[in-house]
C-alpha positions as CSV (number, residue, x, y, z in Angstrom):
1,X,40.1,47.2,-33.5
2,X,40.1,44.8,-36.5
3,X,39.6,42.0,-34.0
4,X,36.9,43.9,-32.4
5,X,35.0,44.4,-35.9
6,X,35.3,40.6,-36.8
7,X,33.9,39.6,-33.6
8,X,31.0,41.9,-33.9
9,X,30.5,41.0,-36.9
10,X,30.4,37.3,-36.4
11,X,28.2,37.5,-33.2
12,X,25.5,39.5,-35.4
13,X,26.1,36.7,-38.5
14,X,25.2,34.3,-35.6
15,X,22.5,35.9,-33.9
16,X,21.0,35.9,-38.0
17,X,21.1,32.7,-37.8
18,X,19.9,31.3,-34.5
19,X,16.9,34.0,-35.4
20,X,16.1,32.2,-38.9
21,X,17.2,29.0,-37.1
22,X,13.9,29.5,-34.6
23,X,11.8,30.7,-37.2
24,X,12.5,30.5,-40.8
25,X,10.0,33.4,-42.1
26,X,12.1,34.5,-45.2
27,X,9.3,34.6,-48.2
28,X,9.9,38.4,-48.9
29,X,12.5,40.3,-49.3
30,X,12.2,43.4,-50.8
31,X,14.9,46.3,-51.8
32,X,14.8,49.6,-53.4
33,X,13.5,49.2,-57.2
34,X,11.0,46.1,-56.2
35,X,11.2,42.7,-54.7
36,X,11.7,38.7,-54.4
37,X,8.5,36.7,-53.3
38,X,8.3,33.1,-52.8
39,X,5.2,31.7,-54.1
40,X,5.3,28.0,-53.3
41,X,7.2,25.0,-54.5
42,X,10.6,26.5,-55.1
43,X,9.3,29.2,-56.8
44,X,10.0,32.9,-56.7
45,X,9.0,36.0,-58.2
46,X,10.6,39.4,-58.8
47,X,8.3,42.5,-58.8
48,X,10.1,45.7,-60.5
49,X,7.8,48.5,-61.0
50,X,5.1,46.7,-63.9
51,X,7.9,44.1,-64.6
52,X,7.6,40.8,-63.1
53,X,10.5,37.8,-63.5
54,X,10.4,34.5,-62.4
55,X,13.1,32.8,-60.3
56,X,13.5,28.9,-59.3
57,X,14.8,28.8,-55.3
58,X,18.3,26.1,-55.7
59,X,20.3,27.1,-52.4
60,X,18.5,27.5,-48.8
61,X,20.1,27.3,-46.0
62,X,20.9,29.1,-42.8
63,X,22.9,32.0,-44.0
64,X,21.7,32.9,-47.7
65,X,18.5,32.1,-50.3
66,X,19.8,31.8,-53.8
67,X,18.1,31.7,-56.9
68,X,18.1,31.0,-61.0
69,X,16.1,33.0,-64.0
70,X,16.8,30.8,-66.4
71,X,15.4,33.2,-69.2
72,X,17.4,36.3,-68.5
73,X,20.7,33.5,-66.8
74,X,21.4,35.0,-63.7
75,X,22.1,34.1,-60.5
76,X,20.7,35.8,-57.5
77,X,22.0,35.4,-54.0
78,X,20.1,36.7,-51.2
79,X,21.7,38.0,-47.3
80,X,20.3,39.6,-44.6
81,X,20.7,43.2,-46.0
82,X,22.3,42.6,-49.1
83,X,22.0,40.5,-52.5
84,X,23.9,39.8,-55.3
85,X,23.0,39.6,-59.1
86,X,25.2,37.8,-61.3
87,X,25.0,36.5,-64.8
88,X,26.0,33.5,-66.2
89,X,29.9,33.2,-67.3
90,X,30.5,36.3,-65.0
91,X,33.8,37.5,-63.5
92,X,33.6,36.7,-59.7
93,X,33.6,40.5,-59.0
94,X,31.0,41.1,-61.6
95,X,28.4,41.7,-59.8
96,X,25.2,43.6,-59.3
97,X,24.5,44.7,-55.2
98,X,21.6,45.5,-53.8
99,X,20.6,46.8,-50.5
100,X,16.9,45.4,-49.1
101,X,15.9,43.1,-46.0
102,X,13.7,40.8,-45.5
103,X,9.9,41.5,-44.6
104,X,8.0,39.3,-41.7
105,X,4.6,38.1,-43.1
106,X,2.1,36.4,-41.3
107,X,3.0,32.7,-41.0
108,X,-0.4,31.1,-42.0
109,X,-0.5,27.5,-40.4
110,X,-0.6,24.3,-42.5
111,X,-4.5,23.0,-42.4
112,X,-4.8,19.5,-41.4
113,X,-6.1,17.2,-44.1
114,X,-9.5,15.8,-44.0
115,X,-10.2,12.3,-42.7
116,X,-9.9,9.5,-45.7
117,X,-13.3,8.5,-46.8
118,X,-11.7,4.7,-47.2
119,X,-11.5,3.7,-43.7
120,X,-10.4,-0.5,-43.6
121,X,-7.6,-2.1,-45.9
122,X,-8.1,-4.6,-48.2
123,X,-7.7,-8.1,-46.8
124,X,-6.2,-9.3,-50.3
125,X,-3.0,-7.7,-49.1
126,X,-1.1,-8.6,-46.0
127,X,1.6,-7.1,-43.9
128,X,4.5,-9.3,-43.6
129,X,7.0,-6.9,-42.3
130,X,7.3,-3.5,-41.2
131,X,10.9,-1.6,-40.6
132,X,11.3,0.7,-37.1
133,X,11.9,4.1,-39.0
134,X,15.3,5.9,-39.1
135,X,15.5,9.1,-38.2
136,X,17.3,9.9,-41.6
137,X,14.4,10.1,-44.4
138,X,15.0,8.1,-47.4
139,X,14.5,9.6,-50.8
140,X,13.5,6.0,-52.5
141,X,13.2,2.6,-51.6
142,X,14.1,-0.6,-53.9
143,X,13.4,-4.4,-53.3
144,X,15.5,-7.3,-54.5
145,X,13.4,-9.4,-56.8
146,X,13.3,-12.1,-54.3
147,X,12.0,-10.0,-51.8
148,X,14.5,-10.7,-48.9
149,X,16.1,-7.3,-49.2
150,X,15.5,-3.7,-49.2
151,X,18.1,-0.6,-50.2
152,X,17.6,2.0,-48.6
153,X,19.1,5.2,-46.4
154,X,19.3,4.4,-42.8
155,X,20.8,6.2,-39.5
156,X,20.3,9.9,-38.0
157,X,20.3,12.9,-39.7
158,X,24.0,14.3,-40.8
159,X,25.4,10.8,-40.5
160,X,22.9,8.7,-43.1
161,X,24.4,5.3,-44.5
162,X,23.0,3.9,-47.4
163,X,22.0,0.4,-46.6
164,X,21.5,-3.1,-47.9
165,X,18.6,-4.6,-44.9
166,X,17.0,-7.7,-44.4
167,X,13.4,-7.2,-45.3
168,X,11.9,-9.2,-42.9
169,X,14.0,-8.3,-39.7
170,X,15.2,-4.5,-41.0
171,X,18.5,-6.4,-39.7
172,X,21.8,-4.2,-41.4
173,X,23.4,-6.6,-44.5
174,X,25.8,-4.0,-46.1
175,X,26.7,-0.1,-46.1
176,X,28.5,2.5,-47.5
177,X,29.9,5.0,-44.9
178,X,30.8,7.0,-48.5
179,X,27.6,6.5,-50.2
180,X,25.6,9.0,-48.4
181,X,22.9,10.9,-50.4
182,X,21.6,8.2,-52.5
183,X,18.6,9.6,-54.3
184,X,16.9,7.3,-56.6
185,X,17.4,3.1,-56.9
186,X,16.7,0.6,-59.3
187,X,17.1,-3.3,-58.7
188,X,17.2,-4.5,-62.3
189,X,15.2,-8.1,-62.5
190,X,17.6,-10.2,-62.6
191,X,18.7,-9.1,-59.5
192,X,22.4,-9.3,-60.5
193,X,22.4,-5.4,-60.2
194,X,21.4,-2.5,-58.2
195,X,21.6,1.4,-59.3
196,X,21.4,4.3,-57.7
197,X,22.0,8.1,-58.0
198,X,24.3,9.2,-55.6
199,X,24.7,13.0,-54.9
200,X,28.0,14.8,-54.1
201,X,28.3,18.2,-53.2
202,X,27.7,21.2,-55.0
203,X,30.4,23.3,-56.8
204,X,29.8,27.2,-55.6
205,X,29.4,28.7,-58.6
206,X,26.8,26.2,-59.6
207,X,23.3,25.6,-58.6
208,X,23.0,21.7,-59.9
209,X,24.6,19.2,-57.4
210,X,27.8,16.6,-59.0
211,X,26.6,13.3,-58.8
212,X,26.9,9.7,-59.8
213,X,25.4,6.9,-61.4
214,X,26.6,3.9,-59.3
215,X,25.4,0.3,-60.2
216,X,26.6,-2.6,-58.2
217,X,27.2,-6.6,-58.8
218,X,24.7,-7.4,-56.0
219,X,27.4,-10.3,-55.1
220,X,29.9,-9.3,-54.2
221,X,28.8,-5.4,-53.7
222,X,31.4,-4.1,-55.7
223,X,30.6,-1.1,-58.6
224,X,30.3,-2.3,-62.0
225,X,30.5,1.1,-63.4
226,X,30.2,4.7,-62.5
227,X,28.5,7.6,-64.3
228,X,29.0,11.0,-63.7
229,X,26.0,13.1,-64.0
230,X,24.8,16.8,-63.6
231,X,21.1,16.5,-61.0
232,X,18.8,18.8,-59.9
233,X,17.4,16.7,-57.0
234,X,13.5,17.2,-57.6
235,X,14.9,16.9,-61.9
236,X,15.8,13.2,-62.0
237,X,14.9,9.5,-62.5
238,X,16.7,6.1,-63.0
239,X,15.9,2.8,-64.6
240,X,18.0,0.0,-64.8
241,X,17.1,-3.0,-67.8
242,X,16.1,-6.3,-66.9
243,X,19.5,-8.0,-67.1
244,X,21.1,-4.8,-65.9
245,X,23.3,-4.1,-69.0
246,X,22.1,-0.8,-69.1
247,X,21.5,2.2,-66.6
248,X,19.3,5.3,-67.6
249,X,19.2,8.4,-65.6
250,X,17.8,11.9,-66.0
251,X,20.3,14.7,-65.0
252,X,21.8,17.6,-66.6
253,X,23.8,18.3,-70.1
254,X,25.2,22.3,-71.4
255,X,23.1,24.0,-68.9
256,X,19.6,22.3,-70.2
257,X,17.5,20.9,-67.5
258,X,16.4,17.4,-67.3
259,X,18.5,15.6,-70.2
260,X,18.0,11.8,-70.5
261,X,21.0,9.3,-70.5
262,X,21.7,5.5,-70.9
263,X,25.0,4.1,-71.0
264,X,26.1,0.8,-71.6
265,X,27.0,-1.0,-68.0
266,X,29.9,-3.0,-69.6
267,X,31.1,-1.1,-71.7
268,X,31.5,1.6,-69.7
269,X,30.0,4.4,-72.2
270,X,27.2,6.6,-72.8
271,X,24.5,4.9,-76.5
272,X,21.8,7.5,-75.3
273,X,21.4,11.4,-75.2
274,X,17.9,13.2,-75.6
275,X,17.3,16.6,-74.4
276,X,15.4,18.4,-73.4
277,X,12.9,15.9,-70.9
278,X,9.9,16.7,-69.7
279,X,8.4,17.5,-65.5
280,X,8.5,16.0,-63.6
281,X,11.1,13.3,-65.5
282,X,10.4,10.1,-66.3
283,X,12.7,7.4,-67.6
284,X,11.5,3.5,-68.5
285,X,12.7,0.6,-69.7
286,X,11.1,-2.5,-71.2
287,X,11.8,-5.8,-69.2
288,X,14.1,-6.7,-72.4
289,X,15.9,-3.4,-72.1
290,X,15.3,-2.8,-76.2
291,X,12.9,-0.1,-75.8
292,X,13.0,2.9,-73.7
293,X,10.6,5.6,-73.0
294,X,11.3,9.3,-71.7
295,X,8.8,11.9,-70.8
296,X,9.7,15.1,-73.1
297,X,8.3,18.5,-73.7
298,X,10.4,19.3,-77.0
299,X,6.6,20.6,-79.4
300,X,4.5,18.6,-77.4
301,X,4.8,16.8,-74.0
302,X,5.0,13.0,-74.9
303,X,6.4,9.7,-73.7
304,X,9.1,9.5,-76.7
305,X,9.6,5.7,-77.2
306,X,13.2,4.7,-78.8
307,X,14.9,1.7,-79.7
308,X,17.8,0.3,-77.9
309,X,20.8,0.1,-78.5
310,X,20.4,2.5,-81.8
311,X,18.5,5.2,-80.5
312,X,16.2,5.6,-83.1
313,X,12.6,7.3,-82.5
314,X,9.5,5.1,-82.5
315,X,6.0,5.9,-82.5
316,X,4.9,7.9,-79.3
317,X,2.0,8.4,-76.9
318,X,1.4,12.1,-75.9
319,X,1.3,10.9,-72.4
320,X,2.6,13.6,-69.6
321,X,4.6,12.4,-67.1
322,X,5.0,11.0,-64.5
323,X,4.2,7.3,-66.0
324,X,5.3,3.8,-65.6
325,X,5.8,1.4,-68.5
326,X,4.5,-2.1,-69.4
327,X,7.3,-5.2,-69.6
328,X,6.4,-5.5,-73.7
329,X,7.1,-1.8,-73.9
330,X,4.3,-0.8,-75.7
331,X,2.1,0.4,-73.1
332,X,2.2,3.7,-70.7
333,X,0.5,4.2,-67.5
334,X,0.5,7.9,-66.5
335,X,-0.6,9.7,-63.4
336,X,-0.2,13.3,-64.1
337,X,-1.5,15.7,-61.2
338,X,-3.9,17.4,-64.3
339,X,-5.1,14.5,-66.1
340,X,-5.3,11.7,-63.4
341,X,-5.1,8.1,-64.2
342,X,-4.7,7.5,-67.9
343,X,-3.8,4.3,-70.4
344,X,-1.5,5.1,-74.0
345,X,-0.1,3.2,-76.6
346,X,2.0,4.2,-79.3
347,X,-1.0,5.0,-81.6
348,X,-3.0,7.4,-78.9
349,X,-1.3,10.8,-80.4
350,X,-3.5,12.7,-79.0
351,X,-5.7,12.0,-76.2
352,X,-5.2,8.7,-73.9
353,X,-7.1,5.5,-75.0
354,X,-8.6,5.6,-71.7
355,X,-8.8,7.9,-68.5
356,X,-9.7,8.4,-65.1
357,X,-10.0,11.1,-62.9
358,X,-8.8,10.7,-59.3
359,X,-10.1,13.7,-57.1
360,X,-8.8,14.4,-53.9
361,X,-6.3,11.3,-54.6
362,X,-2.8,12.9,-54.6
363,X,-0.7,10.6,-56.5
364,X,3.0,10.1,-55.9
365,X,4.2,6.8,-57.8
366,X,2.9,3.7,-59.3
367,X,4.0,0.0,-60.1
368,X,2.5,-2.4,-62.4
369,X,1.5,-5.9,-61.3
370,X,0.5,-9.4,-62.4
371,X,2.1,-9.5,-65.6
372,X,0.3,-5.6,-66.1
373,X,-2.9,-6.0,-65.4
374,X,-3.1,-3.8,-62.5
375,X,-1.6,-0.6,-61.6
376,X,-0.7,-0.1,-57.9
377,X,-1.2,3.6,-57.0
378,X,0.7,5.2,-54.1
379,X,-0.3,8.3,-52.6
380,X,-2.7,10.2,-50.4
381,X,-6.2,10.7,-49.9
382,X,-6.9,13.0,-46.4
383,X,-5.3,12.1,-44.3
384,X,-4.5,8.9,-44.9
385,X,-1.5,7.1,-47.4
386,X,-3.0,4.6,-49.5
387,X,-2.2,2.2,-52.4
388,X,-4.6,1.8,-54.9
389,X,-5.3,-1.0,-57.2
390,X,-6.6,-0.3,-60.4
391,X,-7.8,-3.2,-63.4
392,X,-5.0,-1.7,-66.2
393,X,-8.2,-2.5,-68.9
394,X,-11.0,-1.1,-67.5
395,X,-9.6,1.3,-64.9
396,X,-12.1,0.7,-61.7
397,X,-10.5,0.7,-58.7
398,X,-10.3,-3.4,-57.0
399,X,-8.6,-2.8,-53.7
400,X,-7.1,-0.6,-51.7
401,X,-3.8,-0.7,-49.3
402,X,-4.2,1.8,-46.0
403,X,-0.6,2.1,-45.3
404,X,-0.9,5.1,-42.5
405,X,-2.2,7.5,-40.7
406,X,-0.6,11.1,-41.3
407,X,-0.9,14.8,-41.0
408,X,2.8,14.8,-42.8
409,X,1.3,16.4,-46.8
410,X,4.7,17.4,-47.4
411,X,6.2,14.0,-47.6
412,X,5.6,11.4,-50.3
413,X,4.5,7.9,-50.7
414,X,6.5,5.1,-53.0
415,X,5.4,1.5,-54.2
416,X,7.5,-0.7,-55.7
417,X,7.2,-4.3,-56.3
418,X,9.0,-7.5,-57.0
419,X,8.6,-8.5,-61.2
420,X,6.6,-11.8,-59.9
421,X,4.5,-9.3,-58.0
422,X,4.2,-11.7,-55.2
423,X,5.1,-8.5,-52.6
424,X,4.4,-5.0,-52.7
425,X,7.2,-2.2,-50.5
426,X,5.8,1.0,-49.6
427,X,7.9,3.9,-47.8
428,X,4.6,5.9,-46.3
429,X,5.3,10.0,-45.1
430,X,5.6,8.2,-41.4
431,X,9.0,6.9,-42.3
432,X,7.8,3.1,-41.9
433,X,9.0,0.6,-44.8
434,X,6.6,-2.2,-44.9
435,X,6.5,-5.0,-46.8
436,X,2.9,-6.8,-48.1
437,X,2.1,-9.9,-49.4
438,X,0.0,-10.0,-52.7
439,X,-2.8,-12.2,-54.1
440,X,-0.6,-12.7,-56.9
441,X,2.1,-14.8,-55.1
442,X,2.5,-18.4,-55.7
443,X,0.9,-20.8,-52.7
């Protein structure tokens, strides 16, 4: 009978699953005293009678939803029929149950974007190479300042590698079979080191994934150092300093979100802790690694500037994040969804020296070039992924990249550049890595 039971049981479990499998509908789930709605970008909210709470989604997969309220510190995890509520520091058997189910609500479909209004590329920038897309999606890209070589995630689904490639031929230089998950990369400018954030797995009583800082001797491909760190994936950044003798990264300290560190690559130890950072995060070093700027919402939202390896506090810009940061350090390019394009320096406490709106741009990263003058700006207009290239001083647009064609909204755009600016990488939302040629390299 027992035997029976379990087998029933796990026939419904799977029948559960092959139905979400097919058709993942689970925005609302409601039970007895209210409900959980999902309202977009990993957010949910809980209706009770008049009250309303609000939850952040960190666990989604084929079995359960599970959420966070960090104000009241609870944990909810949602099943089929059931969910429990437990609080932070709990007993494992301290729980709150509920009984509900999940509601099926109209599935609207995703409106295709409208055509670019920027139809040919600029001349001023060739292709030189482009990379036959893995089926694996890489979360960032990084080029070696020389330009013949490109980290990045390669292989299908499940079984990623990370990978050192040629950038010319995509041809496979170097991989780690244990280094899968790499989320962010830095190639300091030396090019003597390479960092990256690589995530583990997550503990089950914790919604943050275990991960490490990992920078390599680009020689002989062996780790320097190792970090650990605390990461939610959509809450962190990394920068590396020009000679790579430090490492920042954003990640998690005691429970508080999006906590800055740097640590000392040789030593082997942490100089740096500010918390909390600001959203998205934003971490930046000067090409001389002796000043550092972090986006942080402590009374205002600001790029807080500090000296390295002290830690003191310099003069800020209240510039929101996300932003990129000029090689003297003293200059901060932001492109903030709200604000747009905008230019601060340590004095502009207030508003930005300069601004610019960008419209129906949607911006998802940036890169300075020719010794900061220009601003290359990756994202999407339409339905088209772009780079823009804006005049640092006066802000006008000069020329603009058409990297693809896509109907793919929910994927993201990168640039990154070499520090001689002589080529340009992009990773567009159709998986392609290409490579580009600038005016600014040397005949």
């Amino acid at each position: 009978m027992l035997i029976r039971s379990f087998v029933c049981a796990m026939a419904f479990g799977l029948f559960m699953t092959v139905a979400f499998a097919a058709d993942d509908n689970r925005t609302l789930w409601k039970y007895t005293e209210g409900s959980f709605e999902f309202v977009g970008e990993g957010k949910w909210v809980e209706r009770v009678g008049t009250e309303k709470f609000e939850w952040t989604e960190k666990k989604k997969n084929l079995s359960v939803v599970e959420l966070y309220d960090a104000t009241r510190k609870q944990t909810v995890t949602i099943f089929v029929t059931s969910a429990q509520v437990r609080k932070d520091g709990a007993k494992v058997n301290d729980v709150t149950r509920l009984k509900g189910a999940w509601v099926k609500t109209e599935v609207k479909p995703m409106p295709l974007p409208k055509p670019s209004t920027i139809t040919e590329s600029s001349k001023k920038y060739t292709e030189i190479s482009k990379l036959v897309p893995d089926e694996a999606r890489s979360d960032d890209i990084a080029i070696s300042p020389d330009g013949k070589s490109i980290a990045r995630t390669i292989g299908k689904t499940g079984s990623e590698q990370f990978a050192i490639v040629d950038a010319s031929t995509g041809k496979t230089v170097k991989t780690w079979n244990n280094r899968t998950g790499v989320h962010r990369l830095a190639w300091s400018r030396d090019g003597k080191s390479l960092a990256a954030i690589h995530i583990g797995q997550r503990k089950k009583t914790d919604f943050k994934q275990l991960a490490e800082v990992v920078v390599w001797d680009t020689t002989t491909w062996e780790p320097k150092a190792i970090f650990e760190l605390r990461v939610l994936e959509s809450q962190s950044s990394l920068a590396i300093s020009g000679d790579g003798g430090y490492v920042g990264a954003i990640g998690d300290h005691d429970n508080l979100l999006s906590s800055a560190f740097v640590w000392d690559v040789a030593k082997k130890r942490r100089i740096f802790f500010a918390n909390p950072s600001g959203t998205p995060p934003t971490l930046a070093f000067s090409a001389d690694g002796k000043t550092l700027a972090v986006s942080q919402h402590i009374l205002r939202t600001q790029a807080g500037f500090y000296n390295l390896p002290g830690g003191r506090a310099l003069p800020s810009p209240r510039a929101m994040s996300p932003f990129v940061l000029s090689a003297d350090g003293k200059t901060v390019v932001s492109f903030a969804k709200l604000t747009g394009l905008s230019v601060w320096t340590a004095q502009d406490t207030i508003r930005a020296a300069k601004s610019l709106k960008l419209d129906d741009f949607a911006a998802d990263a940036a890169v300075l070039l020719d010794n900061d003058k220009y601003v290359a700006l990756a994202g999407r207009e339409g339905d088209t992924d772009q780079v823009g290239i804006y005049d640092v001083t006066t802000l006008t647009l000069q020329d603009v990249i058409i990297v693809s064609k896509t109907i793919l909204t929910n994927k993201f755009i990168t640039v990154k550049a070499t520090p001689d600016s002589s080529a340009l990488v992009t990773y567009g939302s159709d998986g392609v890595v290409r490579v580009w040629k600038t005016p600014f390299a040397k005949k």
